[in-house]
C-alpha positions as CSV (number, residue, x, y, z in Angstrom):
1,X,139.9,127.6,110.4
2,X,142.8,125.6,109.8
3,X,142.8,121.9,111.0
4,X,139.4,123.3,112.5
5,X,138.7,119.7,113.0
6,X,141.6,119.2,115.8
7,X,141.7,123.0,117.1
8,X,137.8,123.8,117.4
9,X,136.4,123.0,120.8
10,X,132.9,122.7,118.7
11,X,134.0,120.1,116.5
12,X,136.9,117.9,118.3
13,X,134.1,115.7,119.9
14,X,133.2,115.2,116.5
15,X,136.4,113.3,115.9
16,X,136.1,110.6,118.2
17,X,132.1,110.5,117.5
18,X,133.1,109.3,113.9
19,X,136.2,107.5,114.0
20,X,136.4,104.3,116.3
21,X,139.5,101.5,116.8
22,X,140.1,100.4,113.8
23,X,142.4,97.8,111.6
24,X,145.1,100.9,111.8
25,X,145.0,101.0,115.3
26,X,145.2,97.2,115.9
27,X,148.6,97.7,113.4
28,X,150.4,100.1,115.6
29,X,149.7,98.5,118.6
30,X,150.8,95.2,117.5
31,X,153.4,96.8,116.3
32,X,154.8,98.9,119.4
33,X,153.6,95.5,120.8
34,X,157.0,93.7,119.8
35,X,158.6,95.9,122.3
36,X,157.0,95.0,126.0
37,X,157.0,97.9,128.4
38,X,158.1,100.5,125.7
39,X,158.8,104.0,126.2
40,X,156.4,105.3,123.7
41,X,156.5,108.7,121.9
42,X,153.1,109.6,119.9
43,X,153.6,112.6,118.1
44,X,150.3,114.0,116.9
45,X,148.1,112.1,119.2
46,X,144.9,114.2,118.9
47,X,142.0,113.1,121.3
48,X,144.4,110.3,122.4
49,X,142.8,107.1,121.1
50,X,145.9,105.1,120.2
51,X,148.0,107.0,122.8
52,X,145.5,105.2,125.6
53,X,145.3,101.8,123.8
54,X,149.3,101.7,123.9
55,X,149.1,102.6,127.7
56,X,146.2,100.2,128.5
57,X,148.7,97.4,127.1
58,X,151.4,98.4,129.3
59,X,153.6,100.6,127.9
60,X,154.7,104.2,128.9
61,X,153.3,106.6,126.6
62,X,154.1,110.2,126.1
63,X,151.7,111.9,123.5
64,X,152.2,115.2,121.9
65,X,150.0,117.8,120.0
66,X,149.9,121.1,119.0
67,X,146.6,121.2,119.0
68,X,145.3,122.1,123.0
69,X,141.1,121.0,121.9
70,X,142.4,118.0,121.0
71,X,144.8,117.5,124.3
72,X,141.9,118.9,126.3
73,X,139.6,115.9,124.6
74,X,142.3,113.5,125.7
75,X,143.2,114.6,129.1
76,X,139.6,114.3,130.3
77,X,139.1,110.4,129.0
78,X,139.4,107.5,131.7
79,X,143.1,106.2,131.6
80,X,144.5,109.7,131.1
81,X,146.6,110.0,133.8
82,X,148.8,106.8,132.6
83,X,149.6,108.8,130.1
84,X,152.4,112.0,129.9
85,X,150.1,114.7,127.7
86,X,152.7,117.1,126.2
87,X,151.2,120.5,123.7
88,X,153.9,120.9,120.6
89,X,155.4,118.2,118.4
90,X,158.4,116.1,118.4
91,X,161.0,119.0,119.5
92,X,158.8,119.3,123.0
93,X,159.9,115.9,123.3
94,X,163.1,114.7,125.6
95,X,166.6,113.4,123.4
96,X,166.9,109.4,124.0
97,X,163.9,108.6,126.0
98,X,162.0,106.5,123.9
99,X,162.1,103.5,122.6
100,X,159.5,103.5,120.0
101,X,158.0,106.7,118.1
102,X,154.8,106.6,116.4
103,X,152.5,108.7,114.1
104,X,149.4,107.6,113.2
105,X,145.8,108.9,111.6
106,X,148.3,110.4,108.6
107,X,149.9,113.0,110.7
108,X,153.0,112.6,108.6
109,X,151.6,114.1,105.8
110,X,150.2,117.1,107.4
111,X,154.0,118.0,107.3
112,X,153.9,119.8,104.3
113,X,157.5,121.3,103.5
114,X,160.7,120.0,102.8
115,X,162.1,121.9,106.0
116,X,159.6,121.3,108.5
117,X,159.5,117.4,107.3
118,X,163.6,117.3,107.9
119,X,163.4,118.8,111.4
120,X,160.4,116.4,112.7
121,X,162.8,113.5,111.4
122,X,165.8,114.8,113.2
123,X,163.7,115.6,116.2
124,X,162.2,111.7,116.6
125,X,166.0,110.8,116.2
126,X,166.8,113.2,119.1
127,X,164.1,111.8,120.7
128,X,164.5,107.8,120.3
129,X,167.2,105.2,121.9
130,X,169.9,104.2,119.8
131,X,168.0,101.4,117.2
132,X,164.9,102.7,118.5
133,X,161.6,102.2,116.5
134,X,159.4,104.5,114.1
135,X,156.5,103.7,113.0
136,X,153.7,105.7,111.0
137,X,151.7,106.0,108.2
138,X,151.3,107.6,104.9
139,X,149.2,107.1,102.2
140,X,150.7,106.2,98.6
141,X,150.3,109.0,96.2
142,X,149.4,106.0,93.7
143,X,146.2,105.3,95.2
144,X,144.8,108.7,94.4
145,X,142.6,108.6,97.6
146,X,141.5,112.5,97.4
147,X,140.0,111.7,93.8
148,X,137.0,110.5,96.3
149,X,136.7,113.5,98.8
150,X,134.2,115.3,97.1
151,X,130.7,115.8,98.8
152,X,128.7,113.3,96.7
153,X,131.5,110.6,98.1
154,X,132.0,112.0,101.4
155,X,128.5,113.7,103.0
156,X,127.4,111.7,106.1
157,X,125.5,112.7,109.2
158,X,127.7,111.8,112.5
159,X,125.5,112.0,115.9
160,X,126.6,113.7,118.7
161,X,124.5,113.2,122.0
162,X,121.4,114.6,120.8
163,X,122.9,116.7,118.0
164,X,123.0,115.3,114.3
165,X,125.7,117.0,112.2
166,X,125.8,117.0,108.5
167,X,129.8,116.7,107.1
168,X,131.7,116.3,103.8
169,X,134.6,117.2,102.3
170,X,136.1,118.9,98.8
171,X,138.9,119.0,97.3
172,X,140.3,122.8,96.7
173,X,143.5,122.4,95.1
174,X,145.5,119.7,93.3
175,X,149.4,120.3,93.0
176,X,152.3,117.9,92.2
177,X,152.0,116.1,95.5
178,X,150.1,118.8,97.7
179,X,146.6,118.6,98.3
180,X,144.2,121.0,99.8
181,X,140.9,120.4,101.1
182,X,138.1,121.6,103.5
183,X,136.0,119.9,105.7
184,X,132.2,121.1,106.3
185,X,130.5,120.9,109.2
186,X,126.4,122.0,109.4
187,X,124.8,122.2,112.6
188,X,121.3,122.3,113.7
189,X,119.7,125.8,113.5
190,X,122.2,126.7,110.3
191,X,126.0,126.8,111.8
192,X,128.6,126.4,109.0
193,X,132.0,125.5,110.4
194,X,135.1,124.8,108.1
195,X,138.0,122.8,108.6
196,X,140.5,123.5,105.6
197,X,143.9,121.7,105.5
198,X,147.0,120.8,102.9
199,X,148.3,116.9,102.8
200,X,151.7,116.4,101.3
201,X,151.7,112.9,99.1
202,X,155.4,111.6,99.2
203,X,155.9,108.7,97.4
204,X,157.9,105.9,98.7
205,X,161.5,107.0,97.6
206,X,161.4,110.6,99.1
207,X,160.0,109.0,102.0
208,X,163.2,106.0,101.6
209,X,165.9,108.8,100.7
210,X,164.4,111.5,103.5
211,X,164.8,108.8,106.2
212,X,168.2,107.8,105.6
213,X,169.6,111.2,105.5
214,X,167.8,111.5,108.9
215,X,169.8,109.0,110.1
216,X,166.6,106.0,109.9
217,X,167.2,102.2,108.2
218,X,163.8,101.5,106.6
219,X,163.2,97.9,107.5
220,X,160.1,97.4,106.4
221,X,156.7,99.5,103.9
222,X,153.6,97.9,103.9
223,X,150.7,98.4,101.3
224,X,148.0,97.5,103.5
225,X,147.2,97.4,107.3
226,X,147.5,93.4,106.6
227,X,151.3,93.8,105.8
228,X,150.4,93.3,102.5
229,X,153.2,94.8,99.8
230,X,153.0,98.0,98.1
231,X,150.0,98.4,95.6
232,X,147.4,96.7,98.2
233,X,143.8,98.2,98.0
234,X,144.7,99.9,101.3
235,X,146.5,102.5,99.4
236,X,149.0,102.8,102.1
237,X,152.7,103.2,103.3
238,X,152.8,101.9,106.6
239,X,156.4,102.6,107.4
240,X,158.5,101.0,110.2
241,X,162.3,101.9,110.3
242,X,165.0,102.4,113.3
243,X,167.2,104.7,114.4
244,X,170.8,104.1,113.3
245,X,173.4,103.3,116.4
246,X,175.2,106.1,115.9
């Protein structure tokens, strides 16, 4: 299945059974952070882990997803109904009501083509205030980060309740900056699910040139979750720009 991970009600727990808050989610928050009280926009929020965090500190979050498991997932968690749970991505979301937008876990480069990566950036400028914030992350094509998802690198065994699952990952395809892959799942008693997925790799002058012509003013693109430059061992782009005034 595609994005089985995020869409299959078997293996969204799975997500939040292997991932925990992290260095990238202290980033974003401190981030958003600079902002008290902000109208928050999280487009892609999955099972909501960051999307709660920023409303636990205060601010008024509206998270988005295509992806109804993962909504479910979130919807059901303690602290859910601080939150505005909405199924889509940025063009569900309301024109100049938030001050801050936000896309974390590499959600930006699930946005494979050239069209569908121009209308998400016009749609968070619908979305956000005049010299409202965006915020997300993006890792730099540089780093080569998918020469290490292969299953010698990437097999673990992630516990769920009673159930241990067996996971990894392989590379498929390799082409100028597209990457396709497939996640693995094996549960007990033989079931074989697959997650398969493409990442788009933009490297940091698309990324500069795409978000002025939407209308953005880079101001800052960090190489590490430390705010170290470009080049840290990270291999990031953690990219925060605002929306022009006009």
């Amino acid at each position: 299945m595609d994005h089985g991970e995020f869409r299959d009600p078997r293996l969204v727990p799975l997500y939040d059974a292997e991932y925990g808050w992290g260095r990238d989610d202290d980033f974003f928050v401190s981030v958003i952070g600079a902002t008290p009280a902000a109208r928050v926009l999280d487009v892609g929020c999955g099972t909501g882990r960051v999307t709660l965090g920023l409303a636990a500190a205060g601010h008024r979050v509206t998270g988005v997803d295509p992806a109804r498991a993962s909504l479910d997932v979130a919807r059901a968690k303690p602290g859910a109904d601080r939150v505005t749970w909405l199924e889509g991505g940025a063009e569900v979301a309301p024109s100049g009501a938030f001050d801050a937008a936000l896309m974390t876990a590499h959600v930006a480069q699930f946005v494979v083509g050239d069209d569908a990566w121009s209308r998400l950036l016009a749609d968070l400028h619908r979305a956000l205030v005049p010299g409202g914030r965006l915020v997300f992350d993006t890792r730099d094509p540089a780093a080569r980060a998918w020469e290490a998802w292969n299953p010698a690198d990437t097999r673990r065994t992630v516990r769920l309740g009673e159930v241990e699952v067996v996971e990894w990952t392989e590379v498929t395809a390799v082409e100028g900056g597209l990457v396709s892959f497939t996640h693995h799942y094996e549960f007990p008693g033989g079931d074989h699910l697959l997650g398969s997925a493409t990442m788009r790799f933009r490297g940091e002058g698309e990324l500069r040139t795409t978000l002025a012509d939407a209308g953005f003013t880079v101001d800052a693109i960090h190489g590490g979750w430390g705010r170290e430059p470009i080049g840290a061992p990270d291999g990031e782009f953690l990219v925060l720009a605002h929306r022009g005034r006009g």
